[in-house]
C-alpha positions, 0 to 999 in steps of 0.5 A: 440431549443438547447437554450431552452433544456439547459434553462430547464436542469438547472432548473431542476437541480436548483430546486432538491436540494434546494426543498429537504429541509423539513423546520420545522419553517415558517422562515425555508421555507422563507429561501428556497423562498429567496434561490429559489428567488436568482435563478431566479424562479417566485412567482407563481412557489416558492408557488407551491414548497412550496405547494408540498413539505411542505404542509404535515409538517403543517406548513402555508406557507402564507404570513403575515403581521408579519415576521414569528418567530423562535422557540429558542428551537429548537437545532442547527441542525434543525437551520443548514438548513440555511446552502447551503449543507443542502439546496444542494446548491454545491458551485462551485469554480476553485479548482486552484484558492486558495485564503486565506479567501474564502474557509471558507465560503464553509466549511460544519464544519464552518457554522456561524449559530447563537446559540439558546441555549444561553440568550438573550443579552441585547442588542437585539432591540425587533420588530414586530414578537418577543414572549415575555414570561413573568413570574410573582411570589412570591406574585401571579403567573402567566404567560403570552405569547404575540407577539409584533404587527406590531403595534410594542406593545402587549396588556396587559389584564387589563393593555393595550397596552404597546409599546415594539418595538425598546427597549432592552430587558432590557428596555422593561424589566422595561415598562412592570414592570412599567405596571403591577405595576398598578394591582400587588403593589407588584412589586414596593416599598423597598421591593418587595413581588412579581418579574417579569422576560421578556425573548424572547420566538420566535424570529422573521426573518427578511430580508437583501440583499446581493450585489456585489461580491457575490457567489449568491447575493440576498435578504434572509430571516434571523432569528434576531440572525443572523450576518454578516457573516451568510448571506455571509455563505448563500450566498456562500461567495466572487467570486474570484473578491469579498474582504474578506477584505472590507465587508460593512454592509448598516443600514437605507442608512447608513455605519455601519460597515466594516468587514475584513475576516482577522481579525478573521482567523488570529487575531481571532478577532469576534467583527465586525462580528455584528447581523444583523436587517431588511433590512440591505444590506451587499456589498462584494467590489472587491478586491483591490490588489491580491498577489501571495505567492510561494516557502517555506512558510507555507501557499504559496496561493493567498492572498487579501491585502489592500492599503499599506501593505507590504511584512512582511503583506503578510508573516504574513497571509502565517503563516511565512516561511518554515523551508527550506527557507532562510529568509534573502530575497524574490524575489517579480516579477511585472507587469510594463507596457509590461515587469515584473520587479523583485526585490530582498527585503531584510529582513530588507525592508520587512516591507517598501516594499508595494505591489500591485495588480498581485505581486508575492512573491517567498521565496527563499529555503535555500542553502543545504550545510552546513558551519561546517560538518564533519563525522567520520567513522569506528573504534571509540566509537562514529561514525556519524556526528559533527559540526567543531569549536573551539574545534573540529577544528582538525583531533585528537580532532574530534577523540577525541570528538567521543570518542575515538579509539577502541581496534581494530583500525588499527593504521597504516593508516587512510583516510580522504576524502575532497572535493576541490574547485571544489567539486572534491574529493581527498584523504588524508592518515595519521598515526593513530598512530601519530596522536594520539601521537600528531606528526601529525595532520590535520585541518579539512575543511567542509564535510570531511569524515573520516575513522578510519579503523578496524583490522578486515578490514585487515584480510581476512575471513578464514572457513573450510569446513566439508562434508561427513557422518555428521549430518550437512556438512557445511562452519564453520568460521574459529577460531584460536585453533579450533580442529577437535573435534570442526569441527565435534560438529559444525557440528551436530556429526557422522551421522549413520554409519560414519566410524571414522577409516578413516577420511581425513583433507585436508590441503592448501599448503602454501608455501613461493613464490620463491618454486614452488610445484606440491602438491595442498593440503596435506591430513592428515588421522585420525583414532579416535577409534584407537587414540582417541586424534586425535579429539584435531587435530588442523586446521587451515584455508581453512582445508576441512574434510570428514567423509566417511561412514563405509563400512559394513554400508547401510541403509536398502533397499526394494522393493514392490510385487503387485499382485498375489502373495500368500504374496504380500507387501514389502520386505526388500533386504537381500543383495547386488544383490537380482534376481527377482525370489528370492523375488517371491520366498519370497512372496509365489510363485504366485497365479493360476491366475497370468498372468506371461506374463504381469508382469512388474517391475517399477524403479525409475529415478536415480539422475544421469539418471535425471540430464542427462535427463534435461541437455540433453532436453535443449542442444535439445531445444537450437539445435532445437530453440524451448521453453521449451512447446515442451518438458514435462520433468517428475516429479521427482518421475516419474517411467518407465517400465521395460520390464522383462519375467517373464516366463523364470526368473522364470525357470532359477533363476539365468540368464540373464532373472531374472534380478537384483532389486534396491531399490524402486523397485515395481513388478506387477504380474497381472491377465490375461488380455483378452483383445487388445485395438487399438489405434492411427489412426484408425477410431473407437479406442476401446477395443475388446476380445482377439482372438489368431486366429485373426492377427493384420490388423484384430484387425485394421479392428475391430477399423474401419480400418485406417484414413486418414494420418495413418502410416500404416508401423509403427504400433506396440504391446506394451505387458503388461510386458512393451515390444514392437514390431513392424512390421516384428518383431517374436514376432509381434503378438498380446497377451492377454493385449496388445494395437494395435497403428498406429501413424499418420502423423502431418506435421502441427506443430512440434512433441512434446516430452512426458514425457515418452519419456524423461524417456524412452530416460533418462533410456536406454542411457548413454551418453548425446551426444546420448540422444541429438541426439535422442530428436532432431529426435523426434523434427523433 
C-alpha cells in the first residue's frame, strides 16, 4: 500500500508542471506528448491532458497523417515553451558534483531554441508538412500558399502536381519556375517581364529520439529548425555518467556526426552543432575519463576528457592558473590498484603527461615570501616598500632611493630589523649620520625594516593647563614663546566676573638631581589691571594657570513664593543671607486663606550632598551584597522637603525658625487642607474630613482598622509643612492635611530603599560613614 501512495505522488507531481503548458501551435502540444511520453504516461492518459488543458486554445489536438507545422511568425518567446523551465520541468542534479560542460544545459539564459525571425537557409531540405509561400510579379500578380503532401508535392492549379520534398529551397525554388513557366511566358527568356520567389511559410516538426546518458531520454517532437543541442537542452542534458564530449548524431542507421561540448564552451566553435531531420537518434556515450582539477586555478571543477589528453588540456579548459599558484609544477594523485600513487609533473611535461579516468590534479599556491623586499619607515620623503637590486642594494642607496632624509631625522641613531636563518628577528643600530657621509653602510637582506626615527620621536609632549574663571579651562599644547596672554586667548578670554588682579601660574620645580627640595612648584602671582605686561609672561612647560573669580562678583540668585501670597512668583536674593520671613514679606504678606501650618520649602540636592549619596549607595550595596535594583537613586533634580514653621518664622523674624533660603529655593504656602488621609496597613486606606475631636486610632478605625502584619507601634504623622511625628511624641496628634501610615512587616524579601529615602539620608547627614550605616539598616 505505501508503494502504491508513492506511485501516485510522483505522479501527481510529474503531471503539474508539465500540463501547465498553454501551447499555441500544434507542434507545441506534441512537444508536451513527447515530454509527458518520456515520463511514463499512457496514450489514453496524454489525450485526456491534452482535452483538458488545450481544448479551450482551438487548437486540434488530433492526430494526422502530416507533421503538425510551426508558424515562423511567431517570436521567440512563444517558440521558448520547449524549454523544461517553462514546461516545469526542474532539472535535479547533486549540486556538489560540479562537472564543466553540463550545467548549461540547464541554464534558463541559454536555451538553444532555434530563431524564426531569420531567412531560410538554403540549404534546408523541404518535406511533408512545410508551407510553401510563393509570390508572383511584374507582368501579373499573384500569390499562392501550398502544403507539401505527404506525397511529398503540392498541386499547382493548372500546372499540377510538382514534387517538392527532399529538395532545397533553392532547387524546389527552380521546379517550380520551370512549372509556372508553362502559364506565365514571362518567366523565361533573356529578358524576363515577370519574377518568382519561393520561401517557407510554416515549417513542419518532426521526431528524433534521444538515447544513452541522458537526463530524460526519450523520443520529442521538434520543429525543422531545431538542432543538436536543442533536443539535448529538451532533454535535460547528460547525467553525471553521460560525455559532453562524445555526442553522436545517427541519420538513416548511419553516423553523421559527432559533437564535443568543449568545442563550443571553450573554442567558441558552433559548426557541428547540425539541424536535425526526422527520426534522427542522438546518443549522449558515457564518459570515458572524469578529472578532478583543485587548488589555484581559475576554474577548479570535474572536467570530461578523452583519450589522450594531457595535464596542459585540462588546464586549458580550467581557464589557466590562478594568480596565486606556482606554475612550475602540479601534483596529480592516481588510483593504482589498492593504493593511489601521485606524481610531481613539472612544467615542462605538462603537455606529454596523459591523464586518466579518477586523476586528480592539485595546482600547488605560490610560496608567500618574497625574494627582494625591503620596507623603510619613518622620517624620509618617501616611506613604504621597495624591492633590493643592483642599485638599491644598500642601507644608504635604499635611503636615497626614498628620497631622501627629512629635516626632522634624528641623525644619531637608526634601526634596522632583520630576520636571521631561523626567522628569528634581531636588531641592527646604526649612525645616520654616517651613513649618509658614507663611512658606514649596511647590505641589505630580504624583509628588513628600517626605521629612520624623527626628532619629534625624542621630544617629550609638554602642555599647560589653564582652570579657573575662563570661557574655555583646558589642556593646551605647550609651544616655546608661548605667554600667559596667549594661554588665556587659547582659552576663550575672561569669563564674567574674573578677577584679573589676582591670577596664579604654577610652575614645575625643576632642579638638577644632586639638590633635594621640599618645594613642588613655584607659584607666580600676577595682577594685570595693576601691571598690564603681565600678559607678555612667558611659560613654559607643565606651567597650571588659574583665574579666580572676583570676589564682589556673583551671579544673581533666586528662589520662587507659590501659593497665597498677595505677589507670588520669583524673587531675586538681595544678599548673601536672605530669612524666609523677608521674601514673604517681599511678596505682600499671605492671603486670608493661607494655611501657614502646612507651608513648606523644597531645596534642591547640592552637588556635593549627591556625590555623597551615590558614593554612599554603593559602599551599602557591596556591604549588603545586593544589585543596584534594591536601591532607587534619585534623579538629579530631584527636591526634598524641609520641614519649616512657618507660624513662628513669621512672629520672631530673625530666629532659629526663619530659616536661611538658598538658591533655587521654592516656598509653598497652601490653603487650608481639611482633610487626614491614612494609609499603609490598614484594611480600607482612604481619605476622611478633619475632626479635632478625633484621636489617631480613631481615624484608623475609620480606614477599617489594621491588617494583618501591621506594626501598629510604629505608626506616624507626616504634617503638610514636611515634618513627622511618631507615637509618644507631643506633638503626636492629628492636624488639618496630614496622612496617617502604619507600615507593615514584609519579611519575604528584603526592603527596598526609596528614592526619597536616599534623599532624606543624602540631606541630613554629612558624613558617608553614617550615610552607609543608615542605608544598610534600611536594607535589613
Amino acid at each position: 500500500m505505501r508503494n502504491i501512495y508513492k506511485v501516485i505522488a510522483v505522479a501527481a507531481l510529474a503531471l503539474m508542471p508539465i500540463m501547465t503548458l498553454r501551447a499555441q501551435t500544434q507542434a507545441e502540444i506534441e512537444m508536451a506528448k513527447s515530454m509527458a511520453r518520456s515520463y511514463g504516461y499512457s496514450e489514453s492518459e496524454i489525450e485526456a491532458m491534452v482535452k483538458d488543458k488545450y481544448s479551450t486554445s482551438g487548437t486540434d489536438a488530433g492526430t494526422t497523417a502530416v507533421p503538425p507545422a510551426v508558424n515562423r511568425n511567431e517570436t521567440a518567446t512563444t517558440v521558448g515553451t520547449m524549454t523544461p523551465e517553462v514546461q516545469g520541468l526542474t532539472i535535479a542534479r547533486d549540486s556538489s558534483i560540479e562537472i564543466y560542460g553540463h550545467n548549461i544545459f540547464q541554464s534558463p539564459g541559454l536555451n538553444f531554441v532555434p530563431s524564426y525571425n531569420i531567412p531560410t537557409p538554403a540549404n534546408y531540405r523541404l518535406a511533408a508538412g512545410d508551407e510553401i509561400v510563393i509570390d508572383l510579379w511584374g507582368a501579373t500578380y499573384n500569390n499562392y500558399t501550398f502544403t507539401i503532401s505527404p506525397e511529398g508535392s503540392i498541386t499547382i492549379p493548372n500546372v499540377g502536381p510538382v514534387y517538392l520534398a527532399g529538395n532545397t529551397v533553392e532547387n524546389a525554388e527552380k521546379r517550380v519556375r520551370e512549372k509556372f513557366s508553362t502559364i506565365y511566358s514571362g518567366l523565361s527568356g533573356d529578358q524576363p517581364n515577370t519574377f518568382l520567389r519561393l520561401t517557407i511559410g510554416r515549417i513542419r516538426s518532426f521526431t528524433i529520439n534521444v538515447v544513452g546518458d541522458a537526463v530524460r531520454p526519450g523520443t520529442y517532437t521538434l520543429p525543422s529548425l531545431s538542432t543538436v543541442f536543442s533536443a539535448i537542452y529538451l532533454a535535460g542534458g547528460p547525467t553525471d555518467l553521460g560525455s559532453v564530449r562524445d555526442i553522436r548524431v545517427y541519420r538513416n542507421n548511419r553516423l553523421a556526426e559527432t559533437l564535443d561540448v568543449y568545442d563550443f564552451i571553450v573554442n567558441g566553435d558552433f559548426s557541428k552543432n547540425i539541424r536535425l531531420e526526422d527520426n534522427d537518434l542522438i546518443m549522449i556515450a558515457p564518459y570515458t575519463v572524469h578529472v578532478t582539477v583543485t587548488g589555484n586555478v581559475k576554474r577548479p571543477m570535474i572536467y570530461d576528457m578523452k583519450d589522450g589528453e594531457t595535464v596542459a588540456d585540462v588546464l586549458k579548459y580550467a581557464a589557466g592558473f590562478s594568480e596565486n599558484a606556482n606554475e612550475s609544477l602540479v601534483h596529480v594523485t592516481r588510483v593504482n590498484g589498492e593504493r593511489s600513487e601521485t606524481f610531481n609533473v613539472l612544467a615542462q611535461d605538462f603537455g606529454t603527461f596523459e591523464l586518466k579516468d579518477g586523476d586528480v590534479v592539485n595546482a600547488m599556491p605560490n610560496i608567500d615570501r618574497n625574494r627582494n623586499i625591503v620596507t623603510i619607515q619613518g622620517a624620509v620623503w618617501h616611506p613604504g616598500t621597495y624591492a633590493i637590486t643592483d642599485n638599491v642594494s644598500s642601507l644608504r642607496q635604499l635611503i636615497e632611493f626614498a628620497g631622501g632624509l627629512r629635516e626632522e631625522a634624528f641623525m644619531d641613531r637608526g634601526n634596522i630589523i632583520r630576520l636571521d636563518e631561523k626567522r628569528d628577528t634581531i636588531s641592527l643600530y646604526f649612525n645616520v649620520e654616517k651613513v649618509m657621509a658614507g663611512a658606514q653602510d649596511i647590505p641589505l637582506c630580504t624583509e628588513d625594516t628600517v626605521r629612520i626615527f624623527s626628532a619629534a620621536d625624542m621630544m617629550v609632549r609638554t602642555e599647560i593647563e589653564t582652570r579657573g574663571h575662563l570661557n574655555n579651562p583646558s589642556v593646551l599644547p605647550f609651544r616655546p614663546g608661548m605667554t600667559l596672554g596667549d594661554a588665556i586667548l587659547l582659552s576663550g578670554g575672561f569669563a564674567v566676573g574674573a578677577s584679573k588682579t589676582n591670577i596664579d601660574i604654577a610652575r614645575r620645580n625643576i632642579l638638577d638631581n644632586s639638590q633635594r627640595s621640599d618645594t613642588i612648584s613655584v607659584i607666580y602671582n600676577l595682577n594685570i589691571v595693576d601691571d598690564p605686561s603681565a600678559l607678555d609672561f612667558e611659560l613654559k612647560a607643565f606651567d597650571i594657570i588659574s583665574v579666580r573669580p572676583s570676589p564682589s562678583y556673583k551671579p544673581q540668585q533666586g528662589i520662587t513664593v507659590n501659593g497665597e501670597v498677595i505677589f507670588p512668583g520669583y524673587y531675586v536674593i538681595e544678599s548673601n543671607v536672605v530669612h524666609l520671613s523677608e521674601v514673604i514679606a517681599r511678596t505682600g504678606g499671605c492671603t486670608p486663606d493661607a494655611y501657614l501650618e502646612g507651608a513648606t520649602v523644597e531645596r534642591l540636592l547640592s552637588d556635593e550632598e549627591y556625590d555623597r549619596a551615590v558614593q554612599a549607595a554603593r559602599l551599602a550595596m557591596r556591604e549588603e551584597g545586593v544589585d543596584s535594583s534594591m536601591i532607587e537613586m534619585p534623579d538629579r533634580d530631584t527636591r526634598y522637603k524641609i520641614g519649616i514653621n512657618m507660624v513662628k518664622a513669621l512672629d520672631k523674624p530673625g530666629s532659629y525658625n526663619d530659616i536661611v533660603l538658598q538658591d533655587g529655593d521654592v516656598v509653598n504656602i497652601p490653603k487650608l487642607n481639611n482633610t487626614v488621609k491614612i494609609s499603609g496597613a490598614v484594611l480600607y486606606p482612604n481619605t476622611v474630613v478633619y475632626d479635632p475631636s478625633i484621636s489617631v486610632n480613631q481615624y484608623i478605625k475609620m480606614a477599617g482598622g489594621y491588617v494583618k502584619g501591621a506594626i501598629k507601634g510604629g505608626k506616624y504623622i507626616v504634617f503638610m509643612n514636611g515634618t513627622a511625628s511618631t507615637r509618644g511624641n507631643k506633638n503626636f496628634k492629628p492636624m488639618p492635611g496630614c496622612e496617617i501610615i502604619v507600615p507593615q512587616k514584609d519579611l519575604s524579601q528584603r526592603q527596598r530603599i526609596s528614592a526619597a529615602e536616599i534623599v532624606s539620608i543624602a540631606s541630613s547627614t554629612t558624613s558617608i560613614a553614617t550615610m552607609v550605616i543608615s542605608m544598610v539598616n534600611l536594607l535589613r
